[in-house]
VEXMIDREN-825664 format. One line per 2 residues: for each residue x, y, z of C-alpha. Coordinates in pm, whole numbers, always signed. Last residue first. Layout:
<atoms>
X Y Z; ...
</atoms>
This chain:
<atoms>
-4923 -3846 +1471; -4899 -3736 +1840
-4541 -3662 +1866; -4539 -3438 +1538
-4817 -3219 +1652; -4646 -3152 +2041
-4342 -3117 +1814; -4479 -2805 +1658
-4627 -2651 +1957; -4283 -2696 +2145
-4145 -2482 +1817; -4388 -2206 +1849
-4265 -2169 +2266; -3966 -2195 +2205
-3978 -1901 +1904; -4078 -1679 +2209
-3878 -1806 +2474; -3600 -1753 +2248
-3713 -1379 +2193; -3764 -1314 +2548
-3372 -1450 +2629; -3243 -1228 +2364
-3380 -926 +2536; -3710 -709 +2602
-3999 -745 +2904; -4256 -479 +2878
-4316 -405 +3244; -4623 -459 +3417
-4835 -187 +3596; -5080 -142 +3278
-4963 -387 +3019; -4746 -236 +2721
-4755 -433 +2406; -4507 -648 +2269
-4334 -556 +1962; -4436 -556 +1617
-4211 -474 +1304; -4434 -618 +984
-4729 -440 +1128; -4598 -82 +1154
-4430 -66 +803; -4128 -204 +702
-3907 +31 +483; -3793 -47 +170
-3470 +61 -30; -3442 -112 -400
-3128 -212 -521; -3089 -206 -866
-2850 -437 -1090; -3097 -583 -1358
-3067 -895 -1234; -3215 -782 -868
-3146 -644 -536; -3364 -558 -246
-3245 -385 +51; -3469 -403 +408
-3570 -132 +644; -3672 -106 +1013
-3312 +100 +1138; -3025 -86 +1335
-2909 -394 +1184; -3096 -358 +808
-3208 -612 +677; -3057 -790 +350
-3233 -946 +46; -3090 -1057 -260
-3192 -1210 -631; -3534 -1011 -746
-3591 -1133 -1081; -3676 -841 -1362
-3927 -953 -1601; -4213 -793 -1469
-4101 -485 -1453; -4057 -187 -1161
-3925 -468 -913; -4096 -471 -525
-4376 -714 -597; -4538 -722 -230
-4631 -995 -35; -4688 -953 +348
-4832 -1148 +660; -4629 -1421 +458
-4886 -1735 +506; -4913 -2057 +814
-4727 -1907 +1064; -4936 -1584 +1118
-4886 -1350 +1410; -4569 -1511 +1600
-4424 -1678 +1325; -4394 -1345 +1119
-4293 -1365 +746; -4199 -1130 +494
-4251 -1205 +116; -4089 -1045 -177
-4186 -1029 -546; -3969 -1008 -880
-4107 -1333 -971; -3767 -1507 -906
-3819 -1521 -542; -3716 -1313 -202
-3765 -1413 +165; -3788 -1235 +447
-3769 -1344 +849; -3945 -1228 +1149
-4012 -1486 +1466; -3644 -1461 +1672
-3721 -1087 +1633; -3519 -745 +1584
-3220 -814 +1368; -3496 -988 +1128
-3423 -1325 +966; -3289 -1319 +556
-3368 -1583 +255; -3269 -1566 -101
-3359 -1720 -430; -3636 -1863 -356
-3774 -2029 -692; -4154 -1921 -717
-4510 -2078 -585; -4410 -1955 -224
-4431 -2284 -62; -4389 -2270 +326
-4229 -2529 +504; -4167 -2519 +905
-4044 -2748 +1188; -3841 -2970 +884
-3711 -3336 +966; -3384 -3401 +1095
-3451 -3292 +1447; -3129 -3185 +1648
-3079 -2886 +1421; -3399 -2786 +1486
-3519 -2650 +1094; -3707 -2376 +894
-3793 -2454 +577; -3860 -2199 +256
-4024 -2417 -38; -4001 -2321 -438
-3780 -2621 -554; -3508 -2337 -614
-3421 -2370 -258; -3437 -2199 +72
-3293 -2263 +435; -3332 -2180 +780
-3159 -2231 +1111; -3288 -2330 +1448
-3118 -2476 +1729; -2882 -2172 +1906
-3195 -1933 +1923; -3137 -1562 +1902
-2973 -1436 +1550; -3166 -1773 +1357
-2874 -1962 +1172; -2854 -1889 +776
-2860 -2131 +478; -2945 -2032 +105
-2986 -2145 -251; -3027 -2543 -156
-3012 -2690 -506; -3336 -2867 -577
-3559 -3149 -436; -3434 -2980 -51
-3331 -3109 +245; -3234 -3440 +317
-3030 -3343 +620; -2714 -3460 +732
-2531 -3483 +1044; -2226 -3437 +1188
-2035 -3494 +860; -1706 -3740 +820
-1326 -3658 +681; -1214 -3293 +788
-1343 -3350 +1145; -1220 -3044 +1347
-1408 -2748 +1184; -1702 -2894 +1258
-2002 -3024 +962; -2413 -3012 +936
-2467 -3146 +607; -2766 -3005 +424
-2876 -3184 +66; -3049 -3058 -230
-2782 -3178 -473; -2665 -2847 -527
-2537 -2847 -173; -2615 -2690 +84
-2326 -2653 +420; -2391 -2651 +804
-2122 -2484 +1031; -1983 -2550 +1413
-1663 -2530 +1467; -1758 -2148 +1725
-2025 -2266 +1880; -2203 -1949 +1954
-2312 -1773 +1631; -2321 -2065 +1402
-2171 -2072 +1074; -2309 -2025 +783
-2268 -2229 +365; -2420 -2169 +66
-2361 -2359 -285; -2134 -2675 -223
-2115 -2902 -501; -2080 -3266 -385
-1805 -3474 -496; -1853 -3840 -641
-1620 -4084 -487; -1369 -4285 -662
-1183 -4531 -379; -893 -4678 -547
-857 -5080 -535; -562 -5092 -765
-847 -5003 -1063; -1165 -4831 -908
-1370 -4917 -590; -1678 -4730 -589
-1854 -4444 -331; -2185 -4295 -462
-2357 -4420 -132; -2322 -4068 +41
-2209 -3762 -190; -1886 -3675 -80
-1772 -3289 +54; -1453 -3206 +106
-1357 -3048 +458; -1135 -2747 +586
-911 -2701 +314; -640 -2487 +434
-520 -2171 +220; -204 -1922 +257
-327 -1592 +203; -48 -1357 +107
+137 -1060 +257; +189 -1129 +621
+23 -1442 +653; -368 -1389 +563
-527 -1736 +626; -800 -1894 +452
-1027 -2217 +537; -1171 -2390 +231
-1431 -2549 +221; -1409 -2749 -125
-1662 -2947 -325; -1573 -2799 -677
-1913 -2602 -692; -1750 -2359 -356
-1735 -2301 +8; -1516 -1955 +143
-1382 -1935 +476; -1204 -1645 +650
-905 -1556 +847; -706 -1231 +940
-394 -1358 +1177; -346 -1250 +1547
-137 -1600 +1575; -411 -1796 +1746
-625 -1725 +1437; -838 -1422 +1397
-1226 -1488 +1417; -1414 -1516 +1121
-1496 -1384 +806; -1738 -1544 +566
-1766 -1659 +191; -2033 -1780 -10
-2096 -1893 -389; -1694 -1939 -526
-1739 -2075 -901; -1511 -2354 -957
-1187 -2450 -995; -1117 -2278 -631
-816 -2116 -558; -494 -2300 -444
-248 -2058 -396; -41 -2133 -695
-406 -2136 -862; -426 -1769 -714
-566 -1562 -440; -574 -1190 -402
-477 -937 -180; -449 -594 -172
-761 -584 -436; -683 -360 -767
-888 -50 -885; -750 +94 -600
-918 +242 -307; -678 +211 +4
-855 +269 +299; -1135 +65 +150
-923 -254 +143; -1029 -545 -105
-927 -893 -30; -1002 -1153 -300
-1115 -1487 -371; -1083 -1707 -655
-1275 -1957 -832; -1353 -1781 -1170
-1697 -1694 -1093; -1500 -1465 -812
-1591 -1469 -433; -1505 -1145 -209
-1364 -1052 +105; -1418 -690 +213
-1205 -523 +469; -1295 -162 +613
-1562 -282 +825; -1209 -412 +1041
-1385 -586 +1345; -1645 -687 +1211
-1525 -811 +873; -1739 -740 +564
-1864 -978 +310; -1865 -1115 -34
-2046 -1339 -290; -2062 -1407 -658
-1835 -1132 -811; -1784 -1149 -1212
-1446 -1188 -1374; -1228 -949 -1440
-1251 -662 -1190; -1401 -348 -1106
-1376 -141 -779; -1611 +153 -733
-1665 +343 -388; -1881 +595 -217
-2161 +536 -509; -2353 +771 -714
-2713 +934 -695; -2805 +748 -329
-2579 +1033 -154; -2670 +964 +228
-2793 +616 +195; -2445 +508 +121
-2346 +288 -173; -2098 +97 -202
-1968 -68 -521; -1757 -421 -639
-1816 -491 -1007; -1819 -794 -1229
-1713 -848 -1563; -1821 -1113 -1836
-2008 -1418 -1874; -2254 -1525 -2105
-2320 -1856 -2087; -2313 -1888 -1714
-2605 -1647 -1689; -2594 -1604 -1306
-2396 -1291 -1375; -2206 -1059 -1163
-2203 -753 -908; -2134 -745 -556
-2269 -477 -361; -2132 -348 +6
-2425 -153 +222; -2324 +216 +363
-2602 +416 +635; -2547 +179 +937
-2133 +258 +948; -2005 -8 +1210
-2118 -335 +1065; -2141 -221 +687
-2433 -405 +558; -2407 -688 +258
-2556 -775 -63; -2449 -1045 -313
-2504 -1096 -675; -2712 -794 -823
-2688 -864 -1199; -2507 -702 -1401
-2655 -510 -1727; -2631 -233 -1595
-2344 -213 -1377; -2129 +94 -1511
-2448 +265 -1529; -2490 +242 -1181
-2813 +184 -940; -2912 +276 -603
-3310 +310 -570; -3484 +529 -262
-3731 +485 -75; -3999 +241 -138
-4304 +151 +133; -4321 -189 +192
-4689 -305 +333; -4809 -460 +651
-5067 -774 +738; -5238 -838 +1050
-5562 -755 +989; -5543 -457 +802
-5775 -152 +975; -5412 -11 +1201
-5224 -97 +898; -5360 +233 +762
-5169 +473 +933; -4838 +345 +760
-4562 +528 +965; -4400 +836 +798
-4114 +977 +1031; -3728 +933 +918
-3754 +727 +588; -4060 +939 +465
-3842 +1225 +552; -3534 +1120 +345
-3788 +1036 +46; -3921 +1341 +77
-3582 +1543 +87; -3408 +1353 -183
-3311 +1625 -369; -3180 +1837 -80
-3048 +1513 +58; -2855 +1502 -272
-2753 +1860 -235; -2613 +1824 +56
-2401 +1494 +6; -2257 +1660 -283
-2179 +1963 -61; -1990 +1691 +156
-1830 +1497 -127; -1733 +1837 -258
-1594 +1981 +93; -1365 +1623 +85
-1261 +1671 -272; -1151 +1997 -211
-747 +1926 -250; -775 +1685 -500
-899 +2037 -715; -574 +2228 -669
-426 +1896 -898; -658 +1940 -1163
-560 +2292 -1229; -313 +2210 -1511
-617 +2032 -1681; -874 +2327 -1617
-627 +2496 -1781; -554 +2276 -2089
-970 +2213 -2119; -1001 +2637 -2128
-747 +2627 -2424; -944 +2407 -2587
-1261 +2589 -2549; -1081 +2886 -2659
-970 +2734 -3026; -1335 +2615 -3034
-1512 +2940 -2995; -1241 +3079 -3242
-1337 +2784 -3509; -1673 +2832 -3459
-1664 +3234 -3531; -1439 +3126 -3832
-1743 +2905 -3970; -1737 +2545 -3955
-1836 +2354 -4260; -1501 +2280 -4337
-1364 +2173 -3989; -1659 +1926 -3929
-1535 +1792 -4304; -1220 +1746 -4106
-1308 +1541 -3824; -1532 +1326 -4069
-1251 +1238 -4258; -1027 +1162 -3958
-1311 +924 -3803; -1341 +783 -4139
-930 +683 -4170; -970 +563 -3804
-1240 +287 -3897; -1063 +175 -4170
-777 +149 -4010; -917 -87 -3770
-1079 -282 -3998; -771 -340 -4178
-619 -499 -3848; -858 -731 -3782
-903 -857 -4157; -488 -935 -4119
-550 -1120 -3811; -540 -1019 -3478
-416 -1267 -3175; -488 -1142 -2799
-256 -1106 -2496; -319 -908 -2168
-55 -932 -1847; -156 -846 -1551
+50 -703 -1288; +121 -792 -921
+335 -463 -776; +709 -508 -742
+849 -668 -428; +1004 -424 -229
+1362 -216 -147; +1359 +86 +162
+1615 +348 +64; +1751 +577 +308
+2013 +769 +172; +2257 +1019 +349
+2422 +1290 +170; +2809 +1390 +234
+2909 +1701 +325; +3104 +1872 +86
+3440 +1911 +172; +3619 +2274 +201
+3745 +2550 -19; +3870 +2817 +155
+3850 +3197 +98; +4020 +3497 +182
+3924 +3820 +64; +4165 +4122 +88
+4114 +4490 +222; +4122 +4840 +139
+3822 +4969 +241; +3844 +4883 +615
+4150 +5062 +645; +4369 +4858 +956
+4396 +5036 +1259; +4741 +5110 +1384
+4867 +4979 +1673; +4949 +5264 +1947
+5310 +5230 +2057; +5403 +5068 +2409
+5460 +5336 +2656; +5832 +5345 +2801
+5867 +5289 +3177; +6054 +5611 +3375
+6382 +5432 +3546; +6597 +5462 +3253
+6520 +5828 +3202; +6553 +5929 +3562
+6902 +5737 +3595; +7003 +5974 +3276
+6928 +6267 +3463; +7118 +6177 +3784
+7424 +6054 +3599; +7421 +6438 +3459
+7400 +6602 +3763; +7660 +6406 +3873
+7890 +6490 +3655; +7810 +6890 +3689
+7890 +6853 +4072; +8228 +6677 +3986
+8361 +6964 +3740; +8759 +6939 +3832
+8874 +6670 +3665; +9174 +6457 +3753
+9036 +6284 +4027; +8736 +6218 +3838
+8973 +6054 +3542; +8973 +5690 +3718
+8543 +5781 +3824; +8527 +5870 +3439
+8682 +5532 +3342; +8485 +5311 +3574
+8186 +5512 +3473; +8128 +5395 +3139
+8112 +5010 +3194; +7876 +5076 +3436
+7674 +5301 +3197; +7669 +5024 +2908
+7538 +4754 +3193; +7294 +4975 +3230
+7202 +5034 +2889; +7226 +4622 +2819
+6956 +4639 +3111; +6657 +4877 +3038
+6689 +4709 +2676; +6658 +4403 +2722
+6327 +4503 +2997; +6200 +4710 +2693
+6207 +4414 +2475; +6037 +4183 +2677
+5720 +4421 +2762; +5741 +4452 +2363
+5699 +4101 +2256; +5449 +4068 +2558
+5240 +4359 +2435; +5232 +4249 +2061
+5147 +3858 +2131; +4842 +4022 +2301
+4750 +4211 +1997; +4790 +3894 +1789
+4564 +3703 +2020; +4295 +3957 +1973
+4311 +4010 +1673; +4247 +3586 +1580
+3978 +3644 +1809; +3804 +3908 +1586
+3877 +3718 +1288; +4126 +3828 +996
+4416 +3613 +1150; +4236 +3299 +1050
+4187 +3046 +1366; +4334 +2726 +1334
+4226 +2451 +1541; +4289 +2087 +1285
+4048 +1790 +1234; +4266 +1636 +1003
+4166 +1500 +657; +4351 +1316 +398
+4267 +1120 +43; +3905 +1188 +10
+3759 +1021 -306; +3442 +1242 -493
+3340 +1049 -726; +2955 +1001 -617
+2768 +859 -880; +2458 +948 -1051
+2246 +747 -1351; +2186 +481 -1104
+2099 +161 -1334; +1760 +101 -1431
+1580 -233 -1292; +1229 -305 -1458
+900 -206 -1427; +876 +111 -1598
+687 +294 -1310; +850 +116 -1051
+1157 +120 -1145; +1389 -119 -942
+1769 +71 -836; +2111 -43 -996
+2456 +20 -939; +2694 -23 -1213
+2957 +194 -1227; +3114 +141 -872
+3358 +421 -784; +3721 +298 -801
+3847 +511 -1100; +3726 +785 -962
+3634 +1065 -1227; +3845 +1408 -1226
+3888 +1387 -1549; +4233 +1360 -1757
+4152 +1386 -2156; +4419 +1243 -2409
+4506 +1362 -2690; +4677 +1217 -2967
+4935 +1362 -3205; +5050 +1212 -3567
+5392 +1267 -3582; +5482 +872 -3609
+5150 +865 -3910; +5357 +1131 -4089
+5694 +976 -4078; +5554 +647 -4183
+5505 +352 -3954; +5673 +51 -3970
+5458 -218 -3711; +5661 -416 -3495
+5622 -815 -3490; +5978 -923 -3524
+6069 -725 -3236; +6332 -427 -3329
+6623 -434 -3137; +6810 -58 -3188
+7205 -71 -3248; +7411 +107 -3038
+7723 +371 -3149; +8041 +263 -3054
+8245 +396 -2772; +8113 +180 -2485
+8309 -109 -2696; +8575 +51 -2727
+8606 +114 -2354; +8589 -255 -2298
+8867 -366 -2537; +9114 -138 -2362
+9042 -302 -2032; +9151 -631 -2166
+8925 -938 -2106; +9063 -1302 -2149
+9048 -1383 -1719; +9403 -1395 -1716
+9478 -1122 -1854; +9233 -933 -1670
+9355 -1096 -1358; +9691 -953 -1444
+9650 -620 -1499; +9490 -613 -1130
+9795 -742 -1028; +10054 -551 -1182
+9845 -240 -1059; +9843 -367 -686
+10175 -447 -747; +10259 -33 -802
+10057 +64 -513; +10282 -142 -291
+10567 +41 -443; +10451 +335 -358
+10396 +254 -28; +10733 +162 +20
+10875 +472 -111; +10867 +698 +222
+11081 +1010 +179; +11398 +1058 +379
+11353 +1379 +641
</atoms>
């Protein structure tokens, strides 16, 4: 056959061609590959450093860790101890990548066994059925030829003998082997590694406690004092050291080491502090054992030949050295424990104020009291809430109030007011708890020097304030520049509300002056009483009747009014400043009074209303003013304080806690409604008098 040259010439143009393009395009091919040939030049950047030989082999390391470069670095938690926000010292780095929830089973396990012995039989029930068939099929194939050569042969009895024998071996099943047991002793440990589980935090974030902060300026005189005064405690410490013989110094080596134990042990001994207050409580009564029986059974046989008059007898005396030299400021009974009385501690000495202290006492452990809680600035009034005896309100000299919770006894109240708040600029003289608000919130009043009565609300976790009504002195109005009104503002020194109607409250001022006021009316008074010559020192509703209320003064006189009269039913002059008044829990007609002469007077309208039916000096000196006075709801005693911070214990005797006698075949009759009948019936007397002059 001819060869084919076309396509080789059609290869050849294609190679004319291609040479020409380059031509004409200026590039040869030879040019190129030259270029590729020749060795490059580096590009160096103008701005490269030149290193030396040394300083290019110079090696640096560089440390991988297993850090994630994602995870936050910067988390931070508030410190409550330091005060401040710390970051997280810990964070989690671990970053999972993959996970499947996979069901693998290792082959080690018991079920893992299991499966691969059954795996085993069915392998082998499969391979004895292949082979029970290819060796048929071989012994077909093998008997076509013998049958052909059977003719031939003369043996056919021994053939099929034989065919016979080998039918019997196919057709008898073969046993599966016996697996061998693995040697326990010889064996291999597996082991996975496998995710941590994650921990879950529940944090809770809060407002930081209120601190305090303290500042004071030293000078240079200050200062040196001060290390004076530590360079001769140090010189002292070790002349004591000199003069101490080794015996000493052994006897004091142990007693140190004794202090560092009894120190680690401290925390075992929180754990007894209940049996200790109770033992403590045991051997106080123990102490106290006359005094305890005198306040159980002894009754005054002798007021049987007095005419009409009874005596105090004194139990026991609460004081703290921690209050010495404060005076008793405010006293007040627990309404649901009968034994435990709230005392507020102060100073009426405005030039030399200081502290003030917060205790309770209990009359079983008189030696120390249940609870201590200092603050700042001296206490001039509290008072416990009825519903929750566990919450005491107090008044500070320095015009705020405060909310102290026994359940939680801090040094510092759980709530406390502020000028941001809108405390008081001036001393805070009475406060009260009353009912909860519409919203279910704790409320309270408080009346102060600067005017105010204001009404307070606790809202979650503050006490939002309201005031209530300002007080103006009448006829001091005047018309300043622009044709402002400038009023002069009465100082408010006691104020109680009435135990029915619920807006109804009277107010004394320091001006002598009782204003009867509502809740509602925030600009005008009721009424208003011309009192007192002197600041009014104390105003309290009678327990039983809804008209009369009574009120003391430093002008010496004790009054007892009808709100609806504005003149006085009663004045007694007790030839002393009263400094506090109090009625009875068990009569309309009973009622005690306390004055600066250290003595106090009780009074019974239904014997005597002319003179106290008793008048008894109750301090141990002379000097000492007696300041409070509080009775008792349930049992016939009174408390006493003074300026000297004791509270004295009294108990009434027979004469001073008369009831009606029993008539033969008549009933005793007992109640509120008795008791108003009898103070109605002193009062109708009274106005009888008035109407005819």
């Amino acid at each position: 056959m001819p060869h084919k040259q076309p396509p080789r010439r059609q290869s050849l143009n294609v190679g004319r061609g291609a040479r020409k393009r380059d031509e004409d395009s200026g590039t040869d091919v030879g040019e190129g590959t030259d270029e590729w040939a020749q060795s490059k030049a580096t590009v160096k950047p103008p701005d490269q450093l030149d290193l030396t030989d040394a300083e290019l082999k110079e090696e640096f390391t560089r440390i991988l860790t297993a850090n994630n470069p994602h995870a936050p670095q910067n988390i931070v938690r508030y410190s409550f101890k330091e005060g401040t926000y710390k970051p997280i010292g810990f964070v989690d780095q671990l970053a999972v990548h993959f996970s499947q929830v996979g069901n693998l089973i290792p082959k080690d396990s018991d079920e893992g066994r299991r499966q691969h012995y059954r795996d085993k039989l069915v392998a082998g029930s499969q391979e004895s059925a292949k082979v029970m068939m290819s060796e048929t099929e071989m012994l077909e194939e093998e008997e076509e030829p013998k049958e052909a050569e059977a003719g031939s042969q003369t043996d056919v009895p021994a053939a099929e003998a034989a065919e016979k024998v080998v039918e019997e071996e196919l057709m008898t099943p073969k046993q599966p082997k016996e697996q061998k047991l693995t040697n326990k002793f010889n064996f291999s440990e597996r082991a996975s590694q496998t995710f941590n589980n994650r921990l879950r935090d529940r944090e809770c974030q809060m407002e930081p406690p209120p601190r305090t902060n303290f500042s004071a300026t030293a000078n240079q005189w200050e200062i040196y004092d001060a290390y004076v005064e530590e360079l001769e405690k140090q010189e002292k410490t070790k002349e004591k050291e000199k003069t101490k013989t080794p015996v000493a110094k052994k006897m004091g080596k142990m007693a140190t080491r004794k202090m560092t134990s009894m120190e680690s042990q401290s925390d075992d001994i929180t754990k007894v502090t209940q049996a200790a207050k109770i033992v403590e409580r045991m051997v106080n009564q123990n102490t106290y054992d006359d005094v305890a029986q005198d306040f159980k059974y002894y009754e005054d046989a002798a007021d049987e030949y007095r005419d009409q008059e009874g005596t105090l007898l004194p139990l026991w005396k609460f004081q703290n050295d921690k209050a010495k030299h404060l005076a008793v400021t405010a006293l007040c009974w627990n309404p649901k424990y009968n034994d435990l009385f709230a005392v507020g501690h102060g100073s009426y000495d405005f030039m030399k104020q200081s502290r003030g202290m917060l205790l309770l006492y209990s009359m079983k452990n008189p030696s120390f009291p249940e609870y201590i809680f200092s603050s700042d600035s001296g206490i001039m009034c509290l008072d416990m809430h009825v519903a929750h005896p566990y919450l005491v309100v107090v008044g500070h000299y320095d015009g705020n109030v405060a909310i102290y919770n026994l359940k939680k006894p801090h040094a510092q109240p759980s709530f406390r007011s502020s000028a941001k708040s809108g405390k008081h600029t001036d001393p805070v003289w009475q406060v009260r708890w009353q009912k909860d608000d519409m919203n279910n919130n704790l409320n309270f009043f408080s009346v102060s020097s600067d005017g105010r009565i204001v009404s307070w609300t606790l809202v979650k976790s503050e006490l939002v304030h309201t005031d209530v009504i300002k007080l103006k002195m009448e006829g001091t109005t005047t018309e300043g520049l622009e044709g402002l009104q400038i009023y002069t503002v009465g100082c408010g020194t006691a104020f109680d509300f009435h135990k029915e109607i619920d807006y109804l409250f009277l107010v004394g001022t320091e001006e002598g002056k009782i204003y009867k006021c509502s809740k509602s009316y925030s600009s005008q008074f009721l009424d208003t009483y011309d009192a007192h010559n002197m600041a009014v020192d104390a105003v309290s509703w009678n327990p039983y009747h809804t008209k009369v209320f009574m009120s003391c003064s430093s002008d010496w006189t004790v009054k007892i009014w009808d709100h609806t009269i504005k003149t006085p039913m009663f004045i007694y002059d007790l030839n002393s400043a009263v400094s506090d008044v109090a009625w009875a829990p068990y009569s309309s007609t009973v009622f005690a009074a306390v004055t600066t002469n250290g003595r106090t007077h009780v009074f019974d309208l239904s014997i005597n209303k002319y003179e106290a039916i008793c008048n008894q000096p109750v301090v141990a000196k002379k000097k000492n003013k007696t300041t409070h006075v509080k009775f008792n709801p349930i049992y016939p005693i009174i408390i006493v304080g003074d300026d000297r911070g004791h509270i004295t214990c009294l108990k009434l005797s027979p004469n001073l806690r008369k009831m009606p006698k029993e008539k033969k075949g008549q009933e005793v009759q007992k109640g509120p409604a008795v008791e108003i009948a009898k103070l109605d019936k002193l009062l109708n007397l009274v106005r009888e008098v008035k109407t005819k002059k």
